[in-house]
N, C-alpha and C positions, 0 to 999 in steps of 0.2 A: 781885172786880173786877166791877162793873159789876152784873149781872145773875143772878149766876151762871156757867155752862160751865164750861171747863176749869180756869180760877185754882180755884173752888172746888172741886171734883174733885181736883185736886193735893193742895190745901191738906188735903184730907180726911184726906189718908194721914200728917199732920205729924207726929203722934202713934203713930202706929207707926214712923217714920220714926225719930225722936227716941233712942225705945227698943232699936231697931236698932241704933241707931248706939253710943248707952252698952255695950252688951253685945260688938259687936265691938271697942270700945277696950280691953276686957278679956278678949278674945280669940278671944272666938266668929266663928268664920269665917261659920257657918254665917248668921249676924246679917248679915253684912259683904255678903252675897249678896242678903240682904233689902232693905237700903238700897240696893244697886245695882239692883235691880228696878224700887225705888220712883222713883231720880233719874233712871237712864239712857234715857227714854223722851221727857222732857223738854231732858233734859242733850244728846242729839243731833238733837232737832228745833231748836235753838238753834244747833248746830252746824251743820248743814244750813243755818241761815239764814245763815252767816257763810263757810265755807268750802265748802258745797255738796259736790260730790261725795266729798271728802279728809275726812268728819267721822266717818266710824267712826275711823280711824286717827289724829287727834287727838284724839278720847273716848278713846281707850286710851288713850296720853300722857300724858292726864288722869287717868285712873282709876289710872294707875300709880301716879301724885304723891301724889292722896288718899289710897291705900291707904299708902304711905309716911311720909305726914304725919297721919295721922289722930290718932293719941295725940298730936298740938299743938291738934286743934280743939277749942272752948267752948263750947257751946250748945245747942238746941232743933235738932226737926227743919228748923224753918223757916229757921234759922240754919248749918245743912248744906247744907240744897238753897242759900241765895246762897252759901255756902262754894265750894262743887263749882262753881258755875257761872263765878264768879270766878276760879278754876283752869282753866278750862277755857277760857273767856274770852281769858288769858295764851297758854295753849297755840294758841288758835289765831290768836291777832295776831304769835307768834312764826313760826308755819308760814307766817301772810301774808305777814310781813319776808321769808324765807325763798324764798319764789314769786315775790315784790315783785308781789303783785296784791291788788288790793283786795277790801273783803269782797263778796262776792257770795252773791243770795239762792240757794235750791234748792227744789226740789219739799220740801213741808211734811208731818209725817204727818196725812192727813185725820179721825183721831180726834182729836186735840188741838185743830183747829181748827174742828171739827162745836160751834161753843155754841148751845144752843139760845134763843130767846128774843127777842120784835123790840120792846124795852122801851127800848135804848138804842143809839148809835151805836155801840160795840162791839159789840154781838150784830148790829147789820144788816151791819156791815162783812163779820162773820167769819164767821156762819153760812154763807152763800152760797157763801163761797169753797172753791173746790174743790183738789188738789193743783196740779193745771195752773194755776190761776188765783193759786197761793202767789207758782211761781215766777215770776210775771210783773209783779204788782203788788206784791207785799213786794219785790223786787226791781230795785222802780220807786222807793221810798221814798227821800229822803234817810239816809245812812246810820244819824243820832243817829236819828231816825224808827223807821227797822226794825229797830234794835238794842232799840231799847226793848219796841217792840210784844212783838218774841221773848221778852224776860224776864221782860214780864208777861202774856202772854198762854200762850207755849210753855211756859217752864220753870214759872210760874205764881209768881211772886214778887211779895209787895206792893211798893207804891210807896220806902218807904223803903229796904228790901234790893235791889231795882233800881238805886237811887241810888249804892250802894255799891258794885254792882259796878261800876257804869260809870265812877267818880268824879264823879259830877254833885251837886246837889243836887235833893232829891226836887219840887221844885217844876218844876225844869227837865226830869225825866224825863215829868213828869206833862202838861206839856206837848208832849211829844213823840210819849209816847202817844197821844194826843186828836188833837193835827194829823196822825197817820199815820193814825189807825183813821178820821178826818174823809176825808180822801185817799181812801182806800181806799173807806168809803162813798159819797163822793162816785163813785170810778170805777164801784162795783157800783148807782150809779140808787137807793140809797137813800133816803129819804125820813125828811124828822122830825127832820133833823141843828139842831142846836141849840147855841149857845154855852154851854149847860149843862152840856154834858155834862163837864167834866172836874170836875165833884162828884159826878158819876157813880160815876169809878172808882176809891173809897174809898183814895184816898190823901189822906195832911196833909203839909202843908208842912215 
């Protein structure tokens, strides 16, 4: 995404990730601990953006499911991390049902949002932003806005497995992205913001 930070950092680990995941489908626990390492870092900074305080105890709920359902899943590691997240996703629009409150942001973890790099409206948005300043302006977002931002920025998913979890199509995600991280630069005094940028953030239609 974009520049660099965290999407590629995530994305880095897809491939161990992947491998992890085959080996616990065939039994290894020990593998099963591995991919939990690699998602849940991500998996509840996303949480945090949607349920805020209540996201460890809906990552669990989540993690229950996957562990449960895992010999049904197909794919790559890149195709587990949108798996788990769309599981987790459910889990927590059911807790919302549940509270009947809406999703709300939270304090964000500042490693995931620390991207280095002042090349694109993504990086000037995010860099800057501090935990404090997560919960105040992702939380200021339109919700399709900061749902997105979280899936491709937090959990670090491309554009089209973003799509999928949300049910949108990836064109509308991508616009969503760009007018929140636009927002967001805009409130942090950015500078340089451009209607380019949503070819920026290596998504296709």
């Amino acid at each position: 995404m974009g520049q660099g930070g965290a999407p590629r950092r995530v994305q880095a680990h897809d491939g161990e990730l992947g491998a992890a995941v085959a080996r616990a489908q065939n039994g290894d626990e020990a593998a099963f601990s591995v991919a939990y390492r690699i998602v849940q870092p991500g998996l509840l900074g996303y949480l945090r953006g949607l349920v805020g305080e209540d996201a460890e105890d809906v990552a669990s709920d989540a993690w229950l499911e996957i562990a449960r359902d895992l010999g049904r899943f197909k794919g790559d590691g890149a195709g587990f991390r949108g798996w788990t997240a769309t599981i987790a996703r459910h889990r927590a629009l059911d807790h919302l049902r549940r509270q009947r409150v809406r999703p709300r942001s939270s304090a964000l973890e500042q490693d995931v949002l620390d991207l280095p790099g002042p090349h694109s409206t993504h990086d000037q948005a995010l860099e800057a932003i501090s935990t404090e300043h997560a919960l105040r302006l992702v939380g200021g977002l339109p919700q399709d806005q900061a749902e997105a931002v979280l899936l491709r920025v937090v959990v670090g998913l491309d554009g089209p497995a973003a799509a999928r979890v949300l049910g949108k199509r990836p064109g509308a995600v991508r616009t969503a992205v760009y007018r929140g991280l636009k927002r967001l630069a805009a409130q942090l005094g950015a500078e340089g913001v451009t209607d380019e940028a949503p070819r920026t953030l290596g998504e296709s239609k």
